[in-house]
DRENFINU-118198 format. One record per residue (C-alpha): residue in one letter; y, x, z. Coordinates in Angstrom, 2 decimals. Each point is the difference from the previous one (the first is absolute). Layout:
! residues N
<zator = a&c2 = Y&c1 = X&c3 = Z>
...
END
This chain:
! residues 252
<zator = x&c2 = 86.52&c1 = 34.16&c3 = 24.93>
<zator = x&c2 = 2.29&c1 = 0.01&c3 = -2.87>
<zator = x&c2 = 3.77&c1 = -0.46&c3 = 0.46>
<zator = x&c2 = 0.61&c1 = -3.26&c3 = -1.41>
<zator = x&c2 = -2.45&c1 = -1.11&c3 = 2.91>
<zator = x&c2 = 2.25&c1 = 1.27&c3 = 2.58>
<zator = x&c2 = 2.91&c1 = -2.59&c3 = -0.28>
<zator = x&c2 = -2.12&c1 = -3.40&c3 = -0.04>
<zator = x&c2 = -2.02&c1 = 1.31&c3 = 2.99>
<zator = x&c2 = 3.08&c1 = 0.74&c3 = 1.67>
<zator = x&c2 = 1.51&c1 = -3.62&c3 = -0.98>
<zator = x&c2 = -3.33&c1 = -1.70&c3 = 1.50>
<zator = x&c2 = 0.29&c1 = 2.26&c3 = 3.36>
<zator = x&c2 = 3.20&c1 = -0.43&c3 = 0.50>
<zator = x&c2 = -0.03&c1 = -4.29&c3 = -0.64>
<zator = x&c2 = -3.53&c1 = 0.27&c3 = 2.53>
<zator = x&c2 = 2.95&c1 = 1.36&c3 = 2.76>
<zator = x&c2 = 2.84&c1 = -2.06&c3 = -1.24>
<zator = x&c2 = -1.12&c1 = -3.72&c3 = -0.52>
<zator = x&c2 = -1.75&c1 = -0.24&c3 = 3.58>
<zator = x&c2 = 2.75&c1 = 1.99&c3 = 1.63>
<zator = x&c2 = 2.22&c1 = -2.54&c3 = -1.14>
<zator = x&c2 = -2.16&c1 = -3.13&c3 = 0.66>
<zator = x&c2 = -0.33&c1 = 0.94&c3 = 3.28>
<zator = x&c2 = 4.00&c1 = -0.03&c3 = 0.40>
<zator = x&c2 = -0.03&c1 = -3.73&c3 = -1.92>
<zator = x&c2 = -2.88&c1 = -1.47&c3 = 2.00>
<zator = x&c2 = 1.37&c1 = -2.93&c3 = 0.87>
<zator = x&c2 = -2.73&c1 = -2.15&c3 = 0.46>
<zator = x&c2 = -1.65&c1 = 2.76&c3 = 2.69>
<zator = x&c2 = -3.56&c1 = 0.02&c3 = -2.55>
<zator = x&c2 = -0.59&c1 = 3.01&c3 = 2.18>
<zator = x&c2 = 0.95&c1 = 2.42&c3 = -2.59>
<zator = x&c2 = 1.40&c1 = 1.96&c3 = 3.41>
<zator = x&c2 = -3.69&c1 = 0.82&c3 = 0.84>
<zator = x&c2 = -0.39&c1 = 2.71&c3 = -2.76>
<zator = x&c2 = 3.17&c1 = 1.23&c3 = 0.69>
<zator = x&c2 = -1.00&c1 = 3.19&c3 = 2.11>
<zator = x&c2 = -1.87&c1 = 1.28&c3 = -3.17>
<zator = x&c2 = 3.05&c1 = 0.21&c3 = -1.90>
<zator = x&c2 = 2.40&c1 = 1.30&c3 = 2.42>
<zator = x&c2 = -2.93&c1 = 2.76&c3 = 0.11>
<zator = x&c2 = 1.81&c1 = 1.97&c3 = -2.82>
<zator = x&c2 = 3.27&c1 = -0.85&c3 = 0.43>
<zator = x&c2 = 1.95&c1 = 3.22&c3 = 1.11>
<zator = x&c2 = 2.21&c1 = -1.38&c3 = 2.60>
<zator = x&c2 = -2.03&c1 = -2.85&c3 = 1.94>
<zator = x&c2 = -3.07&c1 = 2.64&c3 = -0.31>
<zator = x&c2 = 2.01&c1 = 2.67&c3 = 1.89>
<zator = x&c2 = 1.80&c1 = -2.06&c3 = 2.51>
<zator = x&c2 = -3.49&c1 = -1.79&c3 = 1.10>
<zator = x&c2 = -1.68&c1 = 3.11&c3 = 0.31>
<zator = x&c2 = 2.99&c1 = 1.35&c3 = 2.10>
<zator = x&c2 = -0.38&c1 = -2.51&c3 = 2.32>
<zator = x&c2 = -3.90&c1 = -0.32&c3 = 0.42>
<zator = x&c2 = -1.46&c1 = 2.99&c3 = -1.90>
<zator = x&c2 = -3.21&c1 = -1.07&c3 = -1.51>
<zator = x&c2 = -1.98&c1 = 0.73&c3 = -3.56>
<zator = x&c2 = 1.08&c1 = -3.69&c3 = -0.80>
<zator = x&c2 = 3.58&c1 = 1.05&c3 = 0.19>
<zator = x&c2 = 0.06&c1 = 2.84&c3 = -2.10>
<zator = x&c2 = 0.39&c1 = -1.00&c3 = -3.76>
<zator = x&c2 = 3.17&c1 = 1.84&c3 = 0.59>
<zator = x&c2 = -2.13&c1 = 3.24&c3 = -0.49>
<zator = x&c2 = -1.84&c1 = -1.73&c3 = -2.50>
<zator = x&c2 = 2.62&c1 = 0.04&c3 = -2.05>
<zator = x&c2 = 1.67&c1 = 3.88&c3 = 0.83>
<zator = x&c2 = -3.29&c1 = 1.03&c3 = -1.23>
<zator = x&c2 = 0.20&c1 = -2.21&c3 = -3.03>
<zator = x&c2 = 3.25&c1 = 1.58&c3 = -0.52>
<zator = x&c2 = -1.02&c1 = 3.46&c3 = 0.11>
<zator = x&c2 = -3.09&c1 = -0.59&c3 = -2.38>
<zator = x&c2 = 1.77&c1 = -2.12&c3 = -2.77>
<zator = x&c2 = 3.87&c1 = -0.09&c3 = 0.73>
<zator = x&c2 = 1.86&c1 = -3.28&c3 = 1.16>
<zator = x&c2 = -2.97&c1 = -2.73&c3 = -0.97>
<zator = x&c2 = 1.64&c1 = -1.98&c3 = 3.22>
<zator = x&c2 = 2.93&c1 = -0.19&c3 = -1.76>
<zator = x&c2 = -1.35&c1 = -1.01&c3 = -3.25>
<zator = x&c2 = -2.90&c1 = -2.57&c3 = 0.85>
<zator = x&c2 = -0.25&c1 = -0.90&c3 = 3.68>
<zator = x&c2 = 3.63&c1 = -0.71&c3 = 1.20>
<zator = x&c2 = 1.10&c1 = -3.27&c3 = -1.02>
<zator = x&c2 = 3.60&c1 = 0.05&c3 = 0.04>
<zator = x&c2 = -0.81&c1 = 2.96&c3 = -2.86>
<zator = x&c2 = -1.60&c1 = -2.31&c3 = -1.79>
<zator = x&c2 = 2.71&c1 = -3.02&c3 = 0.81>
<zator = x&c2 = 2.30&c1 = 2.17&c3 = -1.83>
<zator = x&c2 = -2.30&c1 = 0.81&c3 = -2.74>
<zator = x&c2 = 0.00&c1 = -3.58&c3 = -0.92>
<zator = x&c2 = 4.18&c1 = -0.20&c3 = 0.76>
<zator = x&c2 = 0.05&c1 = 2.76&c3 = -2.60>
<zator = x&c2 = -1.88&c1 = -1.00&c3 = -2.75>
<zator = x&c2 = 1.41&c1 = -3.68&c3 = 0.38>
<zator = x&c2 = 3.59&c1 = 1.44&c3 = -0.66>
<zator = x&c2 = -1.30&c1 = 2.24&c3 = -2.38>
<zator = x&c2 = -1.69&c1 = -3.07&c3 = -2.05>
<zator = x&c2 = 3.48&c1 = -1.92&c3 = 0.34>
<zator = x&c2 = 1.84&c1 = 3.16&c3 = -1.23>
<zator = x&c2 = -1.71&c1 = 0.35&c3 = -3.29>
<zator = x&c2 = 1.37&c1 = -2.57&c3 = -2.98>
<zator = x&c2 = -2.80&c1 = -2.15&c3 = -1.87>
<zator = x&c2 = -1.74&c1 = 1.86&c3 = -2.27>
<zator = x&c2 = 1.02&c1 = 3.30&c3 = 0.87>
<zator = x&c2 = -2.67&c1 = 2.60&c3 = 0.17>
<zator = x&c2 = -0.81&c1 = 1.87&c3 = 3.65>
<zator = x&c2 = 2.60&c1 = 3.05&c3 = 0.25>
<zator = x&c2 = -2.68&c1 = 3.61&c3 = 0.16>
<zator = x&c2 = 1.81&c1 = 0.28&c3 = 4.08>
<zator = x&c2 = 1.33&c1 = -2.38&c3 = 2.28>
<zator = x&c2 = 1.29&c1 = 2.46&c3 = 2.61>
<zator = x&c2 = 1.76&c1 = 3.72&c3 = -0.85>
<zator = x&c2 = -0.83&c1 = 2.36&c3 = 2.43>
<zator = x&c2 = 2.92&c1 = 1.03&c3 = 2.48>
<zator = x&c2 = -0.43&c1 = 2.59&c3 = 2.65>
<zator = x&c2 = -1.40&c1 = -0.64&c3 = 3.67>
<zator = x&c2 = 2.62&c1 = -1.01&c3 = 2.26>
<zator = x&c2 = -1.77&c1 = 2.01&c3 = 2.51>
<zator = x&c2 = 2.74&c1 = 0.44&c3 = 2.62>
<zator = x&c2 = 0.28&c1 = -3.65&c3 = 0.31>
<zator = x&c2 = -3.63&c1 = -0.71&c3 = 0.54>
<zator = x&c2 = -0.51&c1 = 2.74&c3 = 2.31>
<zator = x&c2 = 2.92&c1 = -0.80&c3 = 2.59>
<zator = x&c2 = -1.38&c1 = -3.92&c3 = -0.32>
<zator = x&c2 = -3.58&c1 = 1.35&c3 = 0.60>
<zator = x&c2 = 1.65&c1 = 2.66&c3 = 3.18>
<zator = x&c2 = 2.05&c1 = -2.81&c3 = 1.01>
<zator = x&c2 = -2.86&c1 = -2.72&c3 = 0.56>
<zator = x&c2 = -2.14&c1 = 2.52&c3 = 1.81>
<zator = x&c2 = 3.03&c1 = 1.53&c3 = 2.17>
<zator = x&c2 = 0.84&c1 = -3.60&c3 = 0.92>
<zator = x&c2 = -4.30&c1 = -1.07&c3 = 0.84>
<zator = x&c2 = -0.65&c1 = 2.82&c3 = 2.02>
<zator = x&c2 = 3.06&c1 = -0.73&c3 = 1.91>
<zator = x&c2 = -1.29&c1 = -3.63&c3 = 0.48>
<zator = x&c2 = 1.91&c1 = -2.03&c3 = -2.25>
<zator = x&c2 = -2.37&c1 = -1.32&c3 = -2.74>
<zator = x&c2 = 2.47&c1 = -2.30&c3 = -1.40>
<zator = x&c2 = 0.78&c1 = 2.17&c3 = -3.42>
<zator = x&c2 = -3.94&c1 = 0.47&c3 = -0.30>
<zator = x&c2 = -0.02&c1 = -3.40&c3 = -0.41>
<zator = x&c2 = 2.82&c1 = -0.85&c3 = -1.95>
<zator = x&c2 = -1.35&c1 = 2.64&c3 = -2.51>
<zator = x&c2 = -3.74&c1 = -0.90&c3 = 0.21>
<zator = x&c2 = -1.09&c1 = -1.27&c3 = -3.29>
<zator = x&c2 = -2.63&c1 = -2.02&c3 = 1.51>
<zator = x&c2 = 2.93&c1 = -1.42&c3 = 2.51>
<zator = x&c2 = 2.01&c1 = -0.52&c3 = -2.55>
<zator = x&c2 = -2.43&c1 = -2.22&c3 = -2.13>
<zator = x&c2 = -0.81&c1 = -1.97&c3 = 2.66>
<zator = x&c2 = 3.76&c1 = -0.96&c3 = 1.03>
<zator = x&c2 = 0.30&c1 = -0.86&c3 = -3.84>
<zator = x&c2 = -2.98&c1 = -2.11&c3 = 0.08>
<zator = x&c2 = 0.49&c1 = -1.77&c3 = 3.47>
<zator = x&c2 = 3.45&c1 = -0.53&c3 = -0.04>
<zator = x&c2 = 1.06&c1 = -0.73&c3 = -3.58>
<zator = x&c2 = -2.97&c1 = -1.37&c3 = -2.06>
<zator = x&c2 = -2.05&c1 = -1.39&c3 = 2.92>
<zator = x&c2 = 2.24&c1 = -2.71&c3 = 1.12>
<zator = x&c2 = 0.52&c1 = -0.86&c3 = -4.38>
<zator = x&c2 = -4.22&c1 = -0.71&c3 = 0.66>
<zator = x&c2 = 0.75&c1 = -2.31&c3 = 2.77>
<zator = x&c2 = 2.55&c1 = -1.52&c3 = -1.74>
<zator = x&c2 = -2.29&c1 = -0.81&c3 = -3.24>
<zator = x&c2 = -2.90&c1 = -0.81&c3 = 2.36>
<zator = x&c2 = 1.83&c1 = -2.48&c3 = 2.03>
<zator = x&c2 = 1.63&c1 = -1.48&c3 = -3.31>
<zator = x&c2 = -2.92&c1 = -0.23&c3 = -1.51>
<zator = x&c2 = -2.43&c1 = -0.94&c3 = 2.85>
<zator = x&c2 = 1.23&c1 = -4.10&c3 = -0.50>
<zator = x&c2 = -1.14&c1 = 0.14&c3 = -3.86>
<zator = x&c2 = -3.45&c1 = 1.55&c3 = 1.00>
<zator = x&c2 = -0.47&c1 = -2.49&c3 = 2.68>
<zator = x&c2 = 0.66&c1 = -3.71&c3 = -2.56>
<zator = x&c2 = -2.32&c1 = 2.21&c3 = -2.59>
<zator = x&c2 = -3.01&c1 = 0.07&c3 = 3.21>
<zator = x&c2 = -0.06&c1 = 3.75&c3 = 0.25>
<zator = x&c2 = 0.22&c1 = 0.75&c3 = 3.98>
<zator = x&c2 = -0.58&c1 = 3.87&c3 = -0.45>
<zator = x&c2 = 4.25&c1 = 0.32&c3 = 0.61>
<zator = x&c2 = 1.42&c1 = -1.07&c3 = 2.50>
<zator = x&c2 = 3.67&c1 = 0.56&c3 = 1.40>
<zator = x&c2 = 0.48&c1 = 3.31&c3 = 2.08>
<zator = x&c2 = 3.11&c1 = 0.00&c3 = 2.36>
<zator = x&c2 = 3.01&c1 = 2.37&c3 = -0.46>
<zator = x&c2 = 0.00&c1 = 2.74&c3 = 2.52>
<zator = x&c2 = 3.32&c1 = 1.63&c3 = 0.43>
<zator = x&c2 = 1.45&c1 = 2.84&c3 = -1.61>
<zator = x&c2 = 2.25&c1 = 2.23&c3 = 1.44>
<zator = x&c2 = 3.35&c1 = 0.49&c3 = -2.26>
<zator = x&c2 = -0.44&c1 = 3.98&c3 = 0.52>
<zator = x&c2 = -3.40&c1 = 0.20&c3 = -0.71>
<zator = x&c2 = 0.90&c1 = -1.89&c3 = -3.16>
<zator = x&c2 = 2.99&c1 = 1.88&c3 = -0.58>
<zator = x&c2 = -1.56&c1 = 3.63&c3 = 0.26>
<zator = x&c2 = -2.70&c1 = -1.51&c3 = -2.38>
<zator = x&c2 = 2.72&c1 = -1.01&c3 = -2.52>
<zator = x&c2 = 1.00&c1 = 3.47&c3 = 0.63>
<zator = x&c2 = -3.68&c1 = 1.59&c3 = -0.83>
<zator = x&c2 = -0.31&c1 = -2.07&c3 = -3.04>
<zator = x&c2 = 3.07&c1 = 0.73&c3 = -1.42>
<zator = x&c2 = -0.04&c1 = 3.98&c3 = 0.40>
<zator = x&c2 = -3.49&c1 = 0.35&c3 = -1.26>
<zator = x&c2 = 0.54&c1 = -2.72&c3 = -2.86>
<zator = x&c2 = 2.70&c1 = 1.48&c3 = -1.06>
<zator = x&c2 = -0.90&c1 = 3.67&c3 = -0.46>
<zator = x&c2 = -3.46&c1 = -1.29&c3 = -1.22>
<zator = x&c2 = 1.66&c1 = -2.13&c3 = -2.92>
<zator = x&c2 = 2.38&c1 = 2.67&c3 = -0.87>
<zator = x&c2 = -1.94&c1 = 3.55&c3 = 0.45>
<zator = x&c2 = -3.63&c1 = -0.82&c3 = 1.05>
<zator = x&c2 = -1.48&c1 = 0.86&c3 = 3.00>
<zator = x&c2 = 3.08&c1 = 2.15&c3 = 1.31>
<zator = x&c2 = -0.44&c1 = -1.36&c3 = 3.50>
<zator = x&c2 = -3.48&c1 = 1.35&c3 = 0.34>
<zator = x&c2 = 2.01&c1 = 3.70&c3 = -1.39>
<zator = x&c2 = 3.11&c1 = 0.23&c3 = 2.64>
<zator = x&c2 = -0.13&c1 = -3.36&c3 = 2.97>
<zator = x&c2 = -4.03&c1 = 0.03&c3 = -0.12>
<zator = x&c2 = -0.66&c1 = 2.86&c3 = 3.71>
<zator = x&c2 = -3.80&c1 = -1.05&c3 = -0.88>
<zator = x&c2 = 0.34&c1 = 0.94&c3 = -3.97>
<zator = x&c2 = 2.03&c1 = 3.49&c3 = 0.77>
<zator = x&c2 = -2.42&c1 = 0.65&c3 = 3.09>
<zator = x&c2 = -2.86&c1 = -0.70&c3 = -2.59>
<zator = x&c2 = 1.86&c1 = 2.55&c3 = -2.51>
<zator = x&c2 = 0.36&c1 = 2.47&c3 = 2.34>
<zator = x&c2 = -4.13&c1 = 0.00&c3 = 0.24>
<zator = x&c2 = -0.29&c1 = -0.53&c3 = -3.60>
<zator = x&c2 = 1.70&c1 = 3.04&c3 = -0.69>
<zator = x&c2 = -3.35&c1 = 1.55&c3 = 0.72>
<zator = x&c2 = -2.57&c1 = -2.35&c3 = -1.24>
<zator = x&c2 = -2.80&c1 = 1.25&c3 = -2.51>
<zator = x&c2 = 0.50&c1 = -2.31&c3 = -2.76>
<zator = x&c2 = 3.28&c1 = -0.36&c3 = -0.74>
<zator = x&c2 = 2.45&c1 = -0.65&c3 = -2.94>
<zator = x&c2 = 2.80&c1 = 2.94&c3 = -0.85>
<zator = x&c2 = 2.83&c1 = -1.28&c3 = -2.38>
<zator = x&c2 = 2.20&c1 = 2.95&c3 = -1.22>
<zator = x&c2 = 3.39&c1 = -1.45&c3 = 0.24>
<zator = x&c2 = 1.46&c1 = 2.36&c3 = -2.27>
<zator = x&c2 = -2.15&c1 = -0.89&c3 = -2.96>
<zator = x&c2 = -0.47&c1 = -3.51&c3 = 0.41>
<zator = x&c2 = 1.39&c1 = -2.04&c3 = -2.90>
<zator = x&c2 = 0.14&c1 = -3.21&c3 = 1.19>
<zator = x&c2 = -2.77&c1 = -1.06&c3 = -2.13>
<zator = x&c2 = -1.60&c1 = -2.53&c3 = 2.31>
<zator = x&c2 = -4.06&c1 = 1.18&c3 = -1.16>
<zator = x&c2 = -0.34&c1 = 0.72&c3 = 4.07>
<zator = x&c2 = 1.13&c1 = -3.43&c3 = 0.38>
<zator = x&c2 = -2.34&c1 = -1.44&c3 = -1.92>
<zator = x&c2 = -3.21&c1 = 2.19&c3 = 1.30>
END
């Protein structure tokens, strides 16, 4: 496959994961999108490893679907499957696009590179699994980048659908079209909302500003993925000391 390949096939696998991850979270009108739901959570990290915790099955074990994955080809979770990676993907580029005065031609490198700030990532990573093992799973999901996607989703832009649905609903309704119909509010707790402010904010912000830090230093799934990485087959070595900022790795 040549190289030029690689990127569009990783755009196309990585909107398969994100747009029905995130329809799922907006289903408003209960279509049943919830149904298929199990087949996606199959390869997501965190919901893979906690299911098969609790009833240990082959069903439950994308989770080692994706260490293997990870020791073959490097981070391709990180890259294509998780959504929230791909959420900030979009962040990125749309900040990017905004940043860049009509006209003006695309710059060889968005990013420079800066050094691993390994000790942070690490203690986050020791942290999360000190604190799950003793029984407190509440950092696991706080950190979770499939948990954290959903509280974005359910708490901040689902109720915005409601809101358009219900305005709208009335219009449909004088026009003859029946398909819409009003859904009720259901109540929203202030913290959930609050701690979904919270997620949005942190991972917006270092995504508009240095890219997909938060998968590099909050992310325990992207530095536990690393770690395995280190000693996948194909990988990618950058030499740090002779790397001119050029942005031609960017590009490929």
């Amino acid at each position: 496959m040549k190289l030029r390949l690689l990127k569009p096939l990783r755009i196309c696998i990585a909107m398969a994961f994100f747009l029905p991850t995130v329809f799922i979270f907006l289903d408003v009108w209960e279509t049943g999108a919830r149904t298929f739901s199990d087949k996606l959570l199959f390869l997501q990290f965190v919901p893979s490893g906690l299911k098969f915790l609790n009833h240990p099955a082959a069903g439950a074990a994308g989770f080692i679907v994706v260490l293997i994955t990870a020791l073959m080809f490097g981070r391709v979770y990180c890259s294509a499957i998780c959504p929230l990676g791909t959420f900030q993907d979009l962040i990125s580029r749309l900040f990017f696009c905004r940043a860049k005065k009509p006209g003006q031609r695309r710059r060889p490198g968005r990013y420079k590179y800066c050094a691993p700030r390994s000790i942070l990532r690490y203690t986050v990573l020791m942290v999360t699994l000190l604190l799950f093992f003793l029984g407190s799973g509440l950092l696991l999901n706080l950190l979770d980048p499939f948990s954290g996607l959903g509280r974005i989703f359910s708490n901040l832009f689902r109720p915005l659908v409601i809101f358009l649905n219900n305005l709208g609903t009335p219009m449909a309704e004088a026009l003859g079209i029946h398909a819409i119909y009003r859904v009720q509010w259901p109540v929203y707790a202030p913290v959930a909302i609050g701690v979904a402010l919270a997620t949005l904010g942190t991972v917006g912000w270092m995504s508009a500003r240095h890219g997909r830090l938060y998968c590099n230093t909050l992310c325990p799934v992207g530095t536990l993925l690393g770690l395995v990485s280190k000693c996948s087959l194909i990988k990618i070595g950058i030499d740090a000391g002779s790397c001119r900022s050029c942005g031609r790795c960017e590009q490929v």
